[in-house]
C-alpha positions in Angstrom: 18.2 -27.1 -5.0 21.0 -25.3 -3.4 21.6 -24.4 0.1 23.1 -21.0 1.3 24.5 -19.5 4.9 23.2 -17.0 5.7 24.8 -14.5 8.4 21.9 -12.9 10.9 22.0 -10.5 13.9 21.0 -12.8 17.3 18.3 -10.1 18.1 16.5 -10.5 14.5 16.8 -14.4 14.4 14.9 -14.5 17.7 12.2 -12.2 16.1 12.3 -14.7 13.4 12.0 -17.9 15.2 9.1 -16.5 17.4 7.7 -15.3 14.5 7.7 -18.6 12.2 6.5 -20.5 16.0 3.6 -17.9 16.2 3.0 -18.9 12.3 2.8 -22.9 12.8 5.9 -23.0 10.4 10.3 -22.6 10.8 12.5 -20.1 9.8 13.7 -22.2 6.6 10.2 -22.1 5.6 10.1 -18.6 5.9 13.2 -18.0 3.9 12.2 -20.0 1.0 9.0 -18.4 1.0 10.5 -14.6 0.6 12.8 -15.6 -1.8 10.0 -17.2 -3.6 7.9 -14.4 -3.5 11.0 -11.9 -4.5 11.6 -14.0 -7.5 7.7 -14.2 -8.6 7.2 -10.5 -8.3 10.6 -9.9 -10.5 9.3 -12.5 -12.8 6.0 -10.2 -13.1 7.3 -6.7 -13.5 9.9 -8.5 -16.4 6.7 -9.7 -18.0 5.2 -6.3 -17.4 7.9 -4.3 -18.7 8.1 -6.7 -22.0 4.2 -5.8 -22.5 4.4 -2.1 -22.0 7.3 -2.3 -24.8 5.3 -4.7 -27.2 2.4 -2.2 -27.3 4.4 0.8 -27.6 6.2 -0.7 -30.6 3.2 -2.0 -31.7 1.3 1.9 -31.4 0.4 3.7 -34.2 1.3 6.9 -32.5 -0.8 9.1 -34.9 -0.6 12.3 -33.4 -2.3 14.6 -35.9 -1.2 16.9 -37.8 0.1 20.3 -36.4 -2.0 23.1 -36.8 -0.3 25.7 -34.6 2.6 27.5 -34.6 5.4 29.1 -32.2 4.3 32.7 -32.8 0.6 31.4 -32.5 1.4 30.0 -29.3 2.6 33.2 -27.4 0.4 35.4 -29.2 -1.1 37.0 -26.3 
């Protein structure tokens, strides 16, 4: 595990703090949570992303066959 500094305005630290109190838990609870939760939801759209792109190699992608054509189209 490592540890980090982290650099915070006084006014949103306070918020914080009374925030974690109100909670039942601290502020280095808090922190680890977020990152936590940033890392999981990254972890999920990654996995996401890697689906969409197995099923769209894995696609047929059979569109038909054409049966029109430009003049057809803007015939009016």
């Amino acid at each position: 595990m490592k540890n980090i500094t982290l650099a915070v305005e006084d006014e949103v630290l306070e918020q914080v703090k009374l925030t974690a109190a109100e909670q039942g838990t601290t502020v280095y609870a808090l922190v680890r949570e977020f990152f936590a939760t940033v890392a999981a939801k990254r972890h999920a759209n990654d996995g996401a992303r890697q689906a969409l792109l197995r099923l769209a190699y894995e696609a047929s992608g059979d569109m038909g066959s054409k049966t029109w054509n430009r003049a057809a189209l803007h015939d009016r």
